[in-house]
CHARMM internal coordinates of N, CA and C (Angstrom, degrees):
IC EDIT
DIST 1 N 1 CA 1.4497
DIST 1 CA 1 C 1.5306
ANGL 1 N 1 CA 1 C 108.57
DIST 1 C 2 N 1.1974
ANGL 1 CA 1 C 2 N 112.78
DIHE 1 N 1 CA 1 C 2 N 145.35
DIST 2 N 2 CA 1.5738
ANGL 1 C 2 N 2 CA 98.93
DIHE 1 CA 1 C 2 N 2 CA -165.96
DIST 2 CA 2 C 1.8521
ANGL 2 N 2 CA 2 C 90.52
DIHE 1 C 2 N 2 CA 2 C -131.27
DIST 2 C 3 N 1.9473
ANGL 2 CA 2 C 3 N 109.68
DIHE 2 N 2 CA 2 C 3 N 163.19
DIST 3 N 3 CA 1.2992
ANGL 2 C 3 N 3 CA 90.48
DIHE 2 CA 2 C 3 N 3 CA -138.99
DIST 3 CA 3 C 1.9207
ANGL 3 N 3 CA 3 C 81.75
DIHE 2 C 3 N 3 CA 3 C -90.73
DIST 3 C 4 N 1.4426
ANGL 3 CA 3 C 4 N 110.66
DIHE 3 N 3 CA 3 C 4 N -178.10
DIST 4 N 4 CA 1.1882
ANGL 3 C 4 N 4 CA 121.78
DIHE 3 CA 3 C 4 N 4 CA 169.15
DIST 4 CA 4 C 1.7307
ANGL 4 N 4 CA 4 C 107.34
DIHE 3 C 4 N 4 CA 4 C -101.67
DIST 4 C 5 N 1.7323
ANGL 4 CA 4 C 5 N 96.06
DIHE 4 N 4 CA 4 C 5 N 148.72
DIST 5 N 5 CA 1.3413
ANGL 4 C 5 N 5 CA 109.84
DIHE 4 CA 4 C 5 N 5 CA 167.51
DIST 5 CA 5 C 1.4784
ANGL 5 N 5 CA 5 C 110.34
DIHE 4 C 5 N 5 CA 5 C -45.87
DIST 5 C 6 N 1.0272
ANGL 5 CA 5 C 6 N 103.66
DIHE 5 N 5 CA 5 C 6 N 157.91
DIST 6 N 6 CA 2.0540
ANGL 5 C 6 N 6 CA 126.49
DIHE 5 CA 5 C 6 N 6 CA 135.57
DIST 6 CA 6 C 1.0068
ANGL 6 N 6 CA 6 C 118.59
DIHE 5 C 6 N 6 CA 6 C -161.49
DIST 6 C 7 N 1.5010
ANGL 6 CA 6 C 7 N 84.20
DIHE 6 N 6 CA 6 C 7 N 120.06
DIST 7 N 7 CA 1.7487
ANGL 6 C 7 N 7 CA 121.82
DIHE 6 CA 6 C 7 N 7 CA 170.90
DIST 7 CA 7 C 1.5650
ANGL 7 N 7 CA 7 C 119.87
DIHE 6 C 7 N 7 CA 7 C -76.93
DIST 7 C 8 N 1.3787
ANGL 7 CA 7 C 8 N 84.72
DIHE 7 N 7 CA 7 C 8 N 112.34
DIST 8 N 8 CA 2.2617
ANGL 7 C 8 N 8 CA 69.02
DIHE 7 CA 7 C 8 N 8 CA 169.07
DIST 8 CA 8 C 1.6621
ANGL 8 N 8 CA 8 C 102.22
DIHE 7 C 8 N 8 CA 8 C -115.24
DIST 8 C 9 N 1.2744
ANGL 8 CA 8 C 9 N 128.29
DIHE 8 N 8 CA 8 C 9 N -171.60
DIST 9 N 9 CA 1.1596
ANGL 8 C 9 N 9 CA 147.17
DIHE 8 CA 8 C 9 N 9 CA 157.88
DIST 9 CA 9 C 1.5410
ANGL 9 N 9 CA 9 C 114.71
DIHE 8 C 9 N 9 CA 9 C -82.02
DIST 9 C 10 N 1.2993
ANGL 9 CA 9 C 10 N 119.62
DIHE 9 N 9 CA 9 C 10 N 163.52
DIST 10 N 10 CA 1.9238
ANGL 9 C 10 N 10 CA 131.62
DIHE 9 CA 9 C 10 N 10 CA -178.51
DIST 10 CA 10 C 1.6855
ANGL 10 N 10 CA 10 C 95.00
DIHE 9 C 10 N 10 CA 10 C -46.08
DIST 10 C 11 N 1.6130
ANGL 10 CA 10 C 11 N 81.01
DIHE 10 N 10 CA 10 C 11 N -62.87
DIST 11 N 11 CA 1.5878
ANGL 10 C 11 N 11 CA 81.38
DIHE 10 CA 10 C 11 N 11 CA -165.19
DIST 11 CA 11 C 1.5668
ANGL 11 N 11 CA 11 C 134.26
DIHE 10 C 11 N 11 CA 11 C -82.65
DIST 11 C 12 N 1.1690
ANGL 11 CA 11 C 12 N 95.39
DIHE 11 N 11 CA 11 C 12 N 15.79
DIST 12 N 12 CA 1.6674
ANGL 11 C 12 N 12 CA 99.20
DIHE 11 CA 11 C 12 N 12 CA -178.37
DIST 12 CA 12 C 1.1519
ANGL 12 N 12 CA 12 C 78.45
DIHE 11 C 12 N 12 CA 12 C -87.93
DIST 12 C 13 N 1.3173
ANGL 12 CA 12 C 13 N 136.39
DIHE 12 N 12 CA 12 C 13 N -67.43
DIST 13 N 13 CA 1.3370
ANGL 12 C 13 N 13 CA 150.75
DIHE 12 CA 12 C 13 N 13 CA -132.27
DIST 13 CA 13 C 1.6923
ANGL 13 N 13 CA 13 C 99.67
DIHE 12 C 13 N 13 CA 13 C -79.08
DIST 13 C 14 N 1.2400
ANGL 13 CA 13 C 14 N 127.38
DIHE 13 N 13 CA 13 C 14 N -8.82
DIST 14 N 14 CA 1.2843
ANGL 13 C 14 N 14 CA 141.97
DIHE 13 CA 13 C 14 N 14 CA -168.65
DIST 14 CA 14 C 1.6912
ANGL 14 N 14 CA 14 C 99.61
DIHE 13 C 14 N 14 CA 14 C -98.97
DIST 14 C 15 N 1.1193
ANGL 14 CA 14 C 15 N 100.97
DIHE 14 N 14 CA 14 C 15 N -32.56
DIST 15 N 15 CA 1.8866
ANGL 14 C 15 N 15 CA 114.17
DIHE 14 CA 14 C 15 N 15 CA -173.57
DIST 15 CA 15 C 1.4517
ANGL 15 N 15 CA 15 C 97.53
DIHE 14 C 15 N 15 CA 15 C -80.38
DIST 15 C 16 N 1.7838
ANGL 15 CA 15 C 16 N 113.60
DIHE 15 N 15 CA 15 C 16 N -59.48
DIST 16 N 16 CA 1.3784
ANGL 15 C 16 N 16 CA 92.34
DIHE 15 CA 15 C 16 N 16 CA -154.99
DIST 16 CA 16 C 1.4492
ANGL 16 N 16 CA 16 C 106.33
DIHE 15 C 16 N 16 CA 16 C -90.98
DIST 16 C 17 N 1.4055
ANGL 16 CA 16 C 17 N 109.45
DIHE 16 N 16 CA 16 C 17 N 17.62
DIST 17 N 17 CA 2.0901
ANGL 16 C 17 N 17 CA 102.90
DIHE 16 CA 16 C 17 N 17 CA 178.27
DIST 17 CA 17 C 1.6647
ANGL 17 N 17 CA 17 C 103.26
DIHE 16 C 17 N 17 CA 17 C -104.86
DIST 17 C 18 N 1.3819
ANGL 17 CA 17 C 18 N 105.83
DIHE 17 N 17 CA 17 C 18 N -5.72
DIST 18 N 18 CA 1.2137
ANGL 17 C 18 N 18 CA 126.47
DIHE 17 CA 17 C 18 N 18 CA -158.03
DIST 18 CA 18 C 1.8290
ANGL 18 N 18 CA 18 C 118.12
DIHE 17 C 18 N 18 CA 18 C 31.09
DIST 18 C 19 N 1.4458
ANGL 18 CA 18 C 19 N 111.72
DIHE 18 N 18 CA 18 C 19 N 71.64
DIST 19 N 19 CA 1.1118
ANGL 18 C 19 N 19 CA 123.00
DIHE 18 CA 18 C 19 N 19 CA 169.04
DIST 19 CA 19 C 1.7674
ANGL 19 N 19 CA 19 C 103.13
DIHE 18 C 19 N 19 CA 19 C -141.75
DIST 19 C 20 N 1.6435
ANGL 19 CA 19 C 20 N 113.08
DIHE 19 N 19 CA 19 C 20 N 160.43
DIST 20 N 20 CA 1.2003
ANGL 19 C 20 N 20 CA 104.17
DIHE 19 CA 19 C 20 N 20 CA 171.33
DIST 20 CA 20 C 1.3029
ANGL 20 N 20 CA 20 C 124.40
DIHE 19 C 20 N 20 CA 20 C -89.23
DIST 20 C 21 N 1.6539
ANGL 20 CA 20 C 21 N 92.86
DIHE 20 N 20 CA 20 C 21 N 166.70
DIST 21 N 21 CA 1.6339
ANGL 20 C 21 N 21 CA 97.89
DIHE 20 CA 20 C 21 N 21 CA -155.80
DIST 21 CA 21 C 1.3752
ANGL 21 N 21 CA 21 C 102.52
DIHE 20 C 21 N 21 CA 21 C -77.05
DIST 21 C 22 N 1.1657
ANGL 21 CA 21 C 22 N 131.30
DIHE 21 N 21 CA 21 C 22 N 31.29
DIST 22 N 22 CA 1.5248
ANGL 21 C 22 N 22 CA 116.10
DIHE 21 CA 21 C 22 N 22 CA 172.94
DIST 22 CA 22 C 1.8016
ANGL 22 N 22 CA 22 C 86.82
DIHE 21 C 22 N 22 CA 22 C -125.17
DIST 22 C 23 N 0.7010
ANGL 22 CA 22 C 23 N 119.08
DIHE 22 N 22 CA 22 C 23 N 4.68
DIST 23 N 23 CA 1.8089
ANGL 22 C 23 N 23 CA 119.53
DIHE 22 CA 22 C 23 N 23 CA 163.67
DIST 23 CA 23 C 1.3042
ANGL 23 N 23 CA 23 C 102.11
DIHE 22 C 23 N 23 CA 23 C -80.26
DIST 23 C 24 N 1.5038
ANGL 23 CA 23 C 24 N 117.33
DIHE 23 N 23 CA 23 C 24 N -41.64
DIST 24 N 24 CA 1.4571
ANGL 23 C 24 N 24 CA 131.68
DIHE 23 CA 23 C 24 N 24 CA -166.13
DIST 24 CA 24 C 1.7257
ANGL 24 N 24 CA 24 C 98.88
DIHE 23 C 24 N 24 CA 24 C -61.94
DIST 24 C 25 N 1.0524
ANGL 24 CA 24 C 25 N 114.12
DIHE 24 N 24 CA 24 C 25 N -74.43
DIST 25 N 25 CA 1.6280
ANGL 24 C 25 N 25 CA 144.03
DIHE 24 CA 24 C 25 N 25 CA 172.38
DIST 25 CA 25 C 1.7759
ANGL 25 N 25 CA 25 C 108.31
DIHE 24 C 25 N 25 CA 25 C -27.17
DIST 25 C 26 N 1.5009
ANGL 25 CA 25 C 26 N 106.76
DIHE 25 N 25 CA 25 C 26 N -35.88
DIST 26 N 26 CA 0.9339
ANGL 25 C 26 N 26 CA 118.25
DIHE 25 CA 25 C 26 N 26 CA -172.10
DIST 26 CA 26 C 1.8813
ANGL 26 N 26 CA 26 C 112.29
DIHE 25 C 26 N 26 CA 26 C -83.81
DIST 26 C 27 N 1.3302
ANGL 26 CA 26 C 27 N 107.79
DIHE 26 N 26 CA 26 C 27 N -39.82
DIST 27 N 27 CA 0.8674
ANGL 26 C 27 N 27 CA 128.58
DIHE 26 CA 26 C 27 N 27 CA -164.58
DIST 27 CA 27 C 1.8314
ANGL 27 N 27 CA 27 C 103.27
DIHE 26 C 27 N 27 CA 27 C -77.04
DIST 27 C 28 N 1.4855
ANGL 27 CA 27 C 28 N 101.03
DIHE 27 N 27 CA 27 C 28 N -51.15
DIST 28 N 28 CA 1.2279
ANGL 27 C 28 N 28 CA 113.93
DIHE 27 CA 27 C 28 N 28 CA 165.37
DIST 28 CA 28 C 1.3473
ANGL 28 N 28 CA 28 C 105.32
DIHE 27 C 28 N 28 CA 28 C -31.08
DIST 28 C 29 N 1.6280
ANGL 28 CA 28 C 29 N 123.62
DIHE 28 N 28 CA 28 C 29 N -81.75
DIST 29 N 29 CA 1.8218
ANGL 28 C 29 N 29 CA 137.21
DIHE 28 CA 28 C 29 N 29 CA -168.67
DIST 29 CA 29 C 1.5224
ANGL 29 N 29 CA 29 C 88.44
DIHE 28 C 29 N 29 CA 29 C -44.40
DIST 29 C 30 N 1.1244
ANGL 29 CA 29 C 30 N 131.79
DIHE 29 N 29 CA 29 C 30 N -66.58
DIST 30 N 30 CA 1.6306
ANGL 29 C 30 N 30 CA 133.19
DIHE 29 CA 29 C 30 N 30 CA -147.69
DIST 30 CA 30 C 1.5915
ANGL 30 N 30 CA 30 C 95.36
DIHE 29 C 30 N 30 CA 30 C -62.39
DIST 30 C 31 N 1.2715
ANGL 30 CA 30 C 31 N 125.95
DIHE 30 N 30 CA 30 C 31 N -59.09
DIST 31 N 31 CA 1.6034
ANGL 30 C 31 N 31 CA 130.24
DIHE 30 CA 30 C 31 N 31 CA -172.03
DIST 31 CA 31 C 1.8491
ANGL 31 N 31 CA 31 C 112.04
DIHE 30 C 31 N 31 CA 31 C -85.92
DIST 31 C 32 N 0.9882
ANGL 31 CA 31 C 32 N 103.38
DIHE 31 N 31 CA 31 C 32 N 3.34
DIST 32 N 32 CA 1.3604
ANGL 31 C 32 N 32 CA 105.80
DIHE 31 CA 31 C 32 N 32 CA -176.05
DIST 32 CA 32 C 1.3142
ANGL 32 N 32 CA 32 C 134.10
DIHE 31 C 32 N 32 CA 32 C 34.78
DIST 32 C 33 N 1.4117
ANGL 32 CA 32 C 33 N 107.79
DIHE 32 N 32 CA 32 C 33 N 64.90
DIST 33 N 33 CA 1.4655
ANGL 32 C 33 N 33 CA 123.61
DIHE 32 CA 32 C 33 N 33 CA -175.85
DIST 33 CA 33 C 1.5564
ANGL 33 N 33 CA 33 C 108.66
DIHE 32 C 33 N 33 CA 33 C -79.75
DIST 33 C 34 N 1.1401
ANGL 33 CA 33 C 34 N 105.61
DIHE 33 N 33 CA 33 C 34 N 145.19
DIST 34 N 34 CA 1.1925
ANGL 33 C 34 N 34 CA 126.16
DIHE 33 CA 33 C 34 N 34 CA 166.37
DIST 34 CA 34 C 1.3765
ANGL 34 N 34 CA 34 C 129.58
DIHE 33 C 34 N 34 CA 34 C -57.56
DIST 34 C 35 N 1.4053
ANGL 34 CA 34 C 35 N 125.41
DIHE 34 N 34 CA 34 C 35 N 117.01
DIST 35 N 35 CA 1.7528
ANGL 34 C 35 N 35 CA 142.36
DIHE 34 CA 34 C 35 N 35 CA -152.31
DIST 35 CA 35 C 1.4393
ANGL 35 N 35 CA 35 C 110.40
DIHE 34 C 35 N 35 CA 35 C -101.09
DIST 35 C 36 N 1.6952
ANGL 35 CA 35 C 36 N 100.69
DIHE 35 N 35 CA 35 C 36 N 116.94
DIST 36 N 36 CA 1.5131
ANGL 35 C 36 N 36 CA 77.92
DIHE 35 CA 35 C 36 N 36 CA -165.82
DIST 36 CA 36 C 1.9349
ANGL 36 N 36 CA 36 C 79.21
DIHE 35 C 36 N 36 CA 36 C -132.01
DIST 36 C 37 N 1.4315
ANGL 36 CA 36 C 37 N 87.03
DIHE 36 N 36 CA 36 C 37 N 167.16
DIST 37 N 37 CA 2.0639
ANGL 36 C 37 N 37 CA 84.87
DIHE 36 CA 36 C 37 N 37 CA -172.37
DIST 37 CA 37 C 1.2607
ANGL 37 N 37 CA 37 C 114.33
DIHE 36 C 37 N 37 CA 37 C 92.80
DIST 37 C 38 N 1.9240
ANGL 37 CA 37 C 38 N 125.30
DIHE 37 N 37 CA 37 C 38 N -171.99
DIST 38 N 38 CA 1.2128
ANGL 37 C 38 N 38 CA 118.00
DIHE 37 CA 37 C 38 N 38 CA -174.10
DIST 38 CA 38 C 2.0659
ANGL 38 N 38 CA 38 C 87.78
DIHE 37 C 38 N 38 CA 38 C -93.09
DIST 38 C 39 N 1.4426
ANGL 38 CA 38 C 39 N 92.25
DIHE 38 N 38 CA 38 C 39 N -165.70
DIST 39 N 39 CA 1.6268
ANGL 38 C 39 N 39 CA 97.35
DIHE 38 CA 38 C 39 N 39 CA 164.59
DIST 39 CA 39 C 1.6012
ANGL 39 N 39 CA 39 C 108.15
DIHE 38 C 39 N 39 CA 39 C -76.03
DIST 39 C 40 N 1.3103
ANGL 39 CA 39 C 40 N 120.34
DIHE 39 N 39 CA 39 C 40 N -31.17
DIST 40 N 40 CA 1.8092
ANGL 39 C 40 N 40 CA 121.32
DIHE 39 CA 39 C 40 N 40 CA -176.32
DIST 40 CA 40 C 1.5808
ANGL 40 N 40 CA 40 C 96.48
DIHE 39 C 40 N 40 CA 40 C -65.10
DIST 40 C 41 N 1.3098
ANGL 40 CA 40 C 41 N 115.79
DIHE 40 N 40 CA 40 C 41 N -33.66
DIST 41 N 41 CA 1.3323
ANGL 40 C 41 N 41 CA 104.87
DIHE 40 CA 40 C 41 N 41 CA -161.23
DIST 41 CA 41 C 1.6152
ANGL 41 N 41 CA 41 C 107.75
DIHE 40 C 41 N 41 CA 41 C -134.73
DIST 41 C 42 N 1.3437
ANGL 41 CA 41 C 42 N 114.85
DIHE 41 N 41 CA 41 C 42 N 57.13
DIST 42 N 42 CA 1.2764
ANGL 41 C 42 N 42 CA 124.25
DIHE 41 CA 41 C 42 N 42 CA -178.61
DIST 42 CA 42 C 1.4183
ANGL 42 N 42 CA 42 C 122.55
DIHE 41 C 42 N 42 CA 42 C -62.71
DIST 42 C 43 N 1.0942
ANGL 42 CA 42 C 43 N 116.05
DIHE 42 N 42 CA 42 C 43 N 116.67
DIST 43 N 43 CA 1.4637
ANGL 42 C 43 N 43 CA 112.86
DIHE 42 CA 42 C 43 N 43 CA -168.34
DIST 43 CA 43 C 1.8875
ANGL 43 N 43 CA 43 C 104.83
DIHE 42 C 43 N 43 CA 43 C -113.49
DIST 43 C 44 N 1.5319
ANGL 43 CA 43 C 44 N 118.89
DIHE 43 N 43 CA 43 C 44 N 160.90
DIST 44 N 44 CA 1.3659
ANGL 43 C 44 N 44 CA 97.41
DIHE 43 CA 43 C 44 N 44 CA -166.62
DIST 44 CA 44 C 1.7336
ANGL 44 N 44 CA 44 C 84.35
DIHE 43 C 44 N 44 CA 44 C -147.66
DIST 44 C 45 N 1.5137
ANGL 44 CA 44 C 45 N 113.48
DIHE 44 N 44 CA 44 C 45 N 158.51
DIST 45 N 45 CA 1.2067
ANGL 44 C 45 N 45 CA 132.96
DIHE 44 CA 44 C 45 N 45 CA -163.42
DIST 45 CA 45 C 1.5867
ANGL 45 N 45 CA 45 C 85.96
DIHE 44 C 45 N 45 CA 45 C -84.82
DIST 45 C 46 N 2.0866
ANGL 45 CA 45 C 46 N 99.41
DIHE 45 N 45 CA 45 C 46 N 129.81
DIST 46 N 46 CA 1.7888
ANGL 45 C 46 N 46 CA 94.82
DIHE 45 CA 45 C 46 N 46 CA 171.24
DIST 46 CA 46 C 1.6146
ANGL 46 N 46 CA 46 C 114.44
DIHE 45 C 46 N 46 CA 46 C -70.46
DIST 46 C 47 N 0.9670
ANGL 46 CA 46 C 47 N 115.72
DIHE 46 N 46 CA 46 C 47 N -28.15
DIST 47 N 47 CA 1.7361
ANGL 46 C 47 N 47 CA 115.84
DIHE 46 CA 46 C 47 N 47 CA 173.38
DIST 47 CA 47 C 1.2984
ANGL 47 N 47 CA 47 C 113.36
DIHE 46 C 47 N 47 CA 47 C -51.70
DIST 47 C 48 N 1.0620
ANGL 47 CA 47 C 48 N 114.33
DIHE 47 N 47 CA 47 C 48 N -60.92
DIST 48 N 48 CA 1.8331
ANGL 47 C 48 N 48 CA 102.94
DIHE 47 CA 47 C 48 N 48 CA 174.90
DIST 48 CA 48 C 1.2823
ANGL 48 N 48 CA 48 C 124.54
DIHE 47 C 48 N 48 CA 48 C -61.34
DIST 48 C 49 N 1.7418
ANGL 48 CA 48 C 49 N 120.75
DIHE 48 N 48 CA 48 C 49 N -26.48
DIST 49 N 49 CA 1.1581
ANGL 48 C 49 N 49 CA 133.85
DIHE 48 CA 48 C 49 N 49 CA 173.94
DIST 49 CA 49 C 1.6870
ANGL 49 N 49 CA 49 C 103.21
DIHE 48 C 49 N 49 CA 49 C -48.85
DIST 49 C 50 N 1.6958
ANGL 49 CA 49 C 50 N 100.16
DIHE 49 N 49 CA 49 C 50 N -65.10
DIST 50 N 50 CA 1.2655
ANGL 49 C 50 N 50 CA 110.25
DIHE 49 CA 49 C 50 N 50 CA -154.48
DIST 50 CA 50 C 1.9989
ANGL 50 N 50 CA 50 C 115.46
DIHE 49 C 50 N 50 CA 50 C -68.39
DIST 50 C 51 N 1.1584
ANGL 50 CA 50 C 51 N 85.64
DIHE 50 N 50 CA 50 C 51 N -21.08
DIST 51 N 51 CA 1.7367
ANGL 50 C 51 N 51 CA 98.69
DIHE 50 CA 50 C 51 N 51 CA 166.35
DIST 51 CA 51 C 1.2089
ANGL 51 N 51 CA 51 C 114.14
DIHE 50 C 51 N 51 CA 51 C -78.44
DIST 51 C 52 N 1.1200
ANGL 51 CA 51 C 52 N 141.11
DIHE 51 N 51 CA 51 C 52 N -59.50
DIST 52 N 52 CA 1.7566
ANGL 51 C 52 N 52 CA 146.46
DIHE 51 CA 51 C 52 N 52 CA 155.08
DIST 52 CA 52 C 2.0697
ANGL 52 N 52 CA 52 C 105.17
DIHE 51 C 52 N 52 CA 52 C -12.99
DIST 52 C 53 N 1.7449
ANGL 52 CA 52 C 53 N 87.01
DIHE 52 N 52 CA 52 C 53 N -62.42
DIST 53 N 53 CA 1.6730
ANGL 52 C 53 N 53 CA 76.30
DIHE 52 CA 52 C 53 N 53 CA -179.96
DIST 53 CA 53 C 1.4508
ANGL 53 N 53 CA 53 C 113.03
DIHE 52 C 53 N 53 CA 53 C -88.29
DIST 53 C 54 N 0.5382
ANGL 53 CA 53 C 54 N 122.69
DIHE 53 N 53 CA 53 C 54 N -39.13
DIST 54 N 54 CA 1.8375
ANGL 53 C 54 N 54 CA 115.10
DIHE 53 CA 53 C 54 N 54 CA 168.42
DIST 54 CA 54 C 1.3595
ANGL 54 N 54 CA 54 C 95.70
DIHE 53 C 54 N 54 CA 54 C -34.96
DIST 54 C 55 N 1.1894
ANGL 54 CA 54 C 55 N 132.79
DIHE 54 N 54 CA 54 C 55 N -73.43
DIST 55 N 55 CA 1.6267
ANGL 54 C 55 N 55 CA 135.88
DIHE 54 CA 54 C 55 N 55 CA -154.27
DIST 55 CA 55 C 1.8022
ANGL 55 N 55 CA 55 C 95.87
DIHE 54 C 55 N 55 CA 55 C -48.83
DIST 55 C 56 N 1.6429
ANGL 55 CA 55 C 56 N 103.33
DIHE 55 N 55 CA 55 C 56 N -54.84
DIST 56 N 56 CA 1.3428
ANGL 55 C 56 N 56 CA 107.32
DIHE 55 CA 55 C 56 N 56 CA -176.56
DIST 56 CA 56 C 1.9024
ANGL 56 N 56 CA 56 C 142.40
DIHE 55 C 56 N 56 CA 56 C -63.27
DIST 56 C 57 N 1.5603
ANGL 56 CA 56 C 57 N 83.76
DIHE 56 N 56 CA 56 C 57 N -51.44
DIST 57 N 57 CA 1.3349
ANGL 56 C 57 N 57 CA 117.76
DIHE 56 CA 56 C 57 N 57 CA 177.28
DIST 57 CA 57 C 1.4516
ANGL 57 N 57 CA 57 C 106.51
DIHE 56 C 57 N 57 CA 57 C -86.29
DIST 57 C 58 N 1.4970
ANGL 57 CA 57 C 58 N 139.20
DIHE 57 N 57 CA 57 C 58 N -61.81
DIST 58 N 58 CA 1.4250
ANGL 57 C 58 N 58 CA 123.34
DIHE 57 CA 57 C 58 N 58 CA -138.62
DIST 58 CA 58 C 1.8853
ANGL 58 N 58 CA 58 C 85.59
DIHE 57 C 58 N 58 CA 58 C -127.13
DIST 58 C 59 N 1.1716
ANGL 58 CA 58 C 59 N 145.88
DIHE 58 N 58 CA 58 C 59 N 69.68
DIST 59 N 59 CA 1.4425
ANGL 58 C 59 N 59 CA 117.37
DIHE 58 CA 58 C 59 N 59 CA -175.11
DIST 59 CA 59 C 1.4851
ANGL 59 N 59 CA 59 C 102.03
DIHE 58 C 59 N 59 CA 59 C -88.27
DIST 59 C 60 N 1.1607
ANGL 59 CA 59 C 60 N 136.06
DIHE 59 N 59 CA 59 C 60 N 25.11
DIST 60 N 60 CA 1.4199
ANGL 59 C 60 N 60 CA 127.95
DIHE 59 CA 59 C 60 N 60 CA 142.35
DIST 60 CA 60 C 1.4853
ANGL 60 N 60 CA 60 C 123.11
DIHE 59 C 60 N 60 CA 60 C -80.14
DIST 60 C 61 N 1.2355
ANGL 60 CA 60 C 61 N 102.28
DIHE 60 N 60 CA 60 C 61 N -15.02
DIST 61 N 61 CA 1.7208
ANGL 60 C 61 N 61 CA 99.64
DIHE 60 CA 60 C 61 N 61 CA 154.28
DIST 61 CA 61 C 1.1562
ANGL 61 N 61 CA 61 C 157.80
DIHE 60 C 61 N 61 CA 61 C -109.48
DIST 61 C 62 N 1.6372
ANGL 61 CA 61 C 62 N 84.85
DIHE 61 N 61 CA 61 C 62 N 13.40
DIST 62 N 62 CA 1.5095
ANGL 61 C 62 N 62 CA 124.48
DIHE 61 CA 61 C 62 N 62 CA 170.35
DIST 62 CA 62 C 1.6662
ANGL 62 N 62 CA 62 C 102.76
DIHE 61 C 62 N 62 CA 62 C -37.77
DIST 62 C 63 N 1.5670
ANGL 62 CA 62 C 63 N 109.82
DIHE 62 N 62 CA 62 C 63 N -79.16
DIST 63 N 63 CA 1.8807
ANGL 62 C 63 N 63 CA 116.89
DIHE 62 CA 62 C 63 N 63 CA -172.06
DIST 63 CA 63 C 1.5139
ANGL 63 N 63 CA 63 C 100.54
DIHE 62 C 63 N 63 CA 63 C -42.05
DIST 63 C 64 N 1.1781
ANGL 63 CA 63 C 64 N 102.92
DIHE 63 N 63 CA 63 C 64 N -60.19
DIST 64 N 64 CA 1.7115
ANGL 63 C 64 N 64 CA 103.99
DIHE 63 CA 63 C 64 N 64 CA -176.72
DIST 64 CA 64 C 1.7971
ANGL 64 N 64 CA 64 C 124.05
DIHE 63 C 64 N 64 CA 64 C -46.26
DIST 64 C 65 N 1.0686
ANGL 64 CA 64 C 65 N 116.91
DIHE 64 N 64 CA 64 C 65 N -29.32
DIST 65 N 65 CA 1.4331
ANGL 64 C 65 N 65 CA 131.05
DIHE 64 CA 64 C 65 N 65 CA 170.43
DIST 65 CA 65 C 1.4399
ANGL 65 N 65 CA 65 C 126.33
DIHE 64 C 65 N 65 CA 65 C -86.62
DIST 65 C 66 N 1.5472
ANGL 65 CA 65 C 66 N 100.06
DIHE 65 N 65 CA 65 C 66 N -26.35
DIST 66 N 66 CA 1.7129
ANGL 65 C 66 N 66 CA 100.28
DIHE 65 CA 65 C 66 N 66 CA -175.15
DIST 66 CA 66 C 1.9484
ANGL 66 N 66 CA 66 C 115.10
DIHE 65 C 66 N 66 CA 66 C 102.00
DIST 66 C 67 N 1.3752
ANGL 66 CA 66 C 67 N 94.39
DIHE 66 N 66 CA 66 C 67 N -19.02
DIST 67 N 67 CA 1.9032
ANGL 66 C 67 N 67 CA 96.41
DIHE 66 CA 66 C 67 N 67 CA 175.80
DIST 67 CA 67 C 1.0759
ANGL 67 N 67 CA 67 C 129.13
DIHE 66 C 67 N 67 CA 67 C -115.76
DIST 67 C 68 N 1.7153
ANGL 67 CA 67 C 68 N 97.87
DIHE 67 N 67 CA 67 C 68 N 135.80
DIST 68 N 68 CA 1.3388
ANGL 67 C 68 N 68 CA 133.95
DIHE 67 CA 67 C 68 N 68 CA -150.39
DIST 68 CA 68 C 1.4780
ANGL 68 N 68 CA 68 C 82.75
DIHE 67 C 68 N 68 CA 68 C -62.07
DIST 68 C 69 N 1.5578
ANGL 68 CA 68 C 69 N 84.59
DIHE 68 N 68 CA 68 C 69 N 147.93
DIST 69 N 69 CA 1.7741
ANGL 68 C 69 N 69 CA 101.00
DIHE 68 CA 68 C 69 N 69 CA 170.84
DIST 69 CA 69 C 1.9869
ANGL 69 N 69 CA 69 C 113.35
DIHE 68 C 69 N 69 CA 69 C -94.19
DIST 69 C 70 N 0.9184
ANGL 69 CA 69 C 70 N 128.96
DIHE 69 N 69 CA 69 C 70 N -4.53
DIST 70 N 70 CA 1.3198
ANGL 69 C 70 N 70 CA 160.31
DIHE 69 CA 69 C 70 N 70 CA 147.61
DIST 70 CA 70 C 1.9512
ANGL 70 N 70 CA 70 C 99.06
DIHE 69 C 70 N 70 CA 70 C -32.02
DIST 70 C 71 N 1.6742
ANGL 70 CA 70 C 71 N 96.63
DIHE 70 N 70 CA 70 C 71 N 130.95
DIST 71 N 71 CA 0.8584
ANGL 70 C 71 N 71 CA 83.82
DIHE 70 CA 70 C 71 N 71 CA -172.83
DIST 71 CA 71 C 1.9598
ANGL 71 N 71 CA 71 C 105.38
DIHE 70 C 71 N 71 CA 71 C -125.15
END
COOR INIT
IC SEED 1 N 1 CA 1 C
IC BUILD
């Protein structure tokens, strides 16, 4: 079984990391996540999201998750 996407929007993803979405945007260009949607409605894979902030925000939960602290 192989796993399924999830897509969120800037700003969902801005609510539940609680940072703003142009941190998000930013973070996106720097780690080079994958673009999915138009530009009005950019939507972004939660896996890359959630590795981005781990790396940034939490690196004590880096081991626990599996992502490299490497940037």
């Amino acid at each position: 079984m192989t796993d399924r996407l999830v897509l969120l929007d800037t700003e969902a993803l801005s609510f539940h990391y609680s940072v703003p979405a142009a941190t998000l945007r930013y973070w996106a260009m720097q780690d080079g996540w994958t673009k999915y949607g138009t530009r009005r409605t950019r939507q972004w894979n939660l896996d890359e999201v959630e590795a981005s902030f781990v790396r940034r925000r939490a690196p004590e939960l880096a081991v626990t998750l599996g992502v490299s602290l490497a940037t």
